[in-house]
C-alpha positions in Angstrom: 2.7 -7.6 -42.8 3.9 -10.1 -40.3 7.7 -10.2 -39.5 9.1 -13.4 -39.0 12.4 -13.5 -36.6 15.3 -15.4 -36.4 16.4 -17.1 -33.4 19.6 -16.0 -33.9 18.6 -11.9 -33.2 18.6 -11.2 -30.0 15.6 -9.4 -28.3 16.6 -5.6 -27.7 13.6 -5.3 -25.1 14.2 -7.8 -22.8 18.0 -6.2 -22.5 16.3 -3.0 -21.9 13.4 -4.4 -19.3 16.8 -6.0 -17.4 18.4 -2.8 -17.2 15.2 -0.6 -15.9 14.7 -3.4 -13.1 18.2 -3.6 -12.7 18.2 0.1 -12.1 15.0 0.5 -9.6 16.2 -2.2 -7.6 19.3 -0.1 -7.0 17.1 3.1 -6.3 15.6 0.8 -4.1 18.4 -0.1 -2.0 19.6 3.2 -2.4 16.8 4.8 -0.4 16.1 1.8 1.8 20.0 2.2 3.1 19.7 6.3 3.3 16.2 6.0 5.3 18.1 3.8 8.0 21.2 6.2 8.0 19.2 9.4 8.7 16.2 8.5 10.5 13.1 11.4 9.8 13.0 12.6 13.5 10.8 16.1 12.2 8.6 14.1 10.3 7.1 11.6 12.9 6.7 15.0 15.0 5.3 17.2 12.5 2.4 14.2 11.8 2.7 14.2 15.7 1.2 17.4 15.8 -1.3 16.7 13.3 -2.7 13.4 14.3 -3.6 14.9 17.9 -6.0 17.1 16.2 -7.7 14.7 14.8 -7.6 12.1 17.1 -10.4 14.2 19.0 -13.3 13.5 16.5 -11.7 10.3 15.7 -12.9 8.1 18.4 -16.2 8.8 18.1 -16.7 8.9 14.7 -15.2 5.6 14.8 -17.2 4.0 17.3 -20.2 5.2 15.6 -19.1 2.6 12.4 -17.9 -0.1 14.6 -21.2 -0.3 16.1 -23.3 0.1 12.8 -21.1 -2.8 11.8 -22.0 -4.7 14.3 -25.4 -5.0 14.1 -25.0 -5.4 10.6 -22.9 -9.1 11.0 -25.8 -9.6 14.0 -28.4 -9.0 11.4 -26.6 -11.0 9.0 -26.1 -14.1 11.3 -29.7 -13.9 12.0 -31.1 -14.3 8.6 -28.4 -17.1 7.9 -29.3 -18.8 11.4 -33.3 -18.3 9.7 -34.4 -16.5 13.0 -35.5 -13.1 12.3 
């Protein structure tokens, strides 16, 4: 059964989509305003810690894909170029 509406009856979802945007926006805001008021000083210490660990195998794990990428794109321009 289709239901046929009015013009005249207003939409109760779009009311209630308005209000949950209107509400995470806020939340939003909210945060955005706490974050700058208390900046996370033991958090970028903490990851500090962490990210020195791993930093060690980092580099060379790293390098190893930059240059397999490498010759990848030079193997690549050489079969568009039509050398091989």
């Amino acid at each position: 059964m289709v239901r046929v509406t009015q013009d005249n009856e207003p939409n109760p979802w779009s009311a209630i989509g308005l209000h949950a945007a209107l509400i995470v926006n806020k939340l939003r805001c909210q945060a955005q305003l706490t974050e700058k008021q208390n900046p996370p000083e033991n958090d970028e210490r903490a990851t500090g810690d962490k990210n020195s660990k791993t930093t060690k195998k980092q580099p060379d794990e790293e390098r190893a894909y930059i240059e397999h990428r490498l010759r990848e794109l030079a193997a690549w321009e050489r079969k568009i170029s039509g050398r091989k």
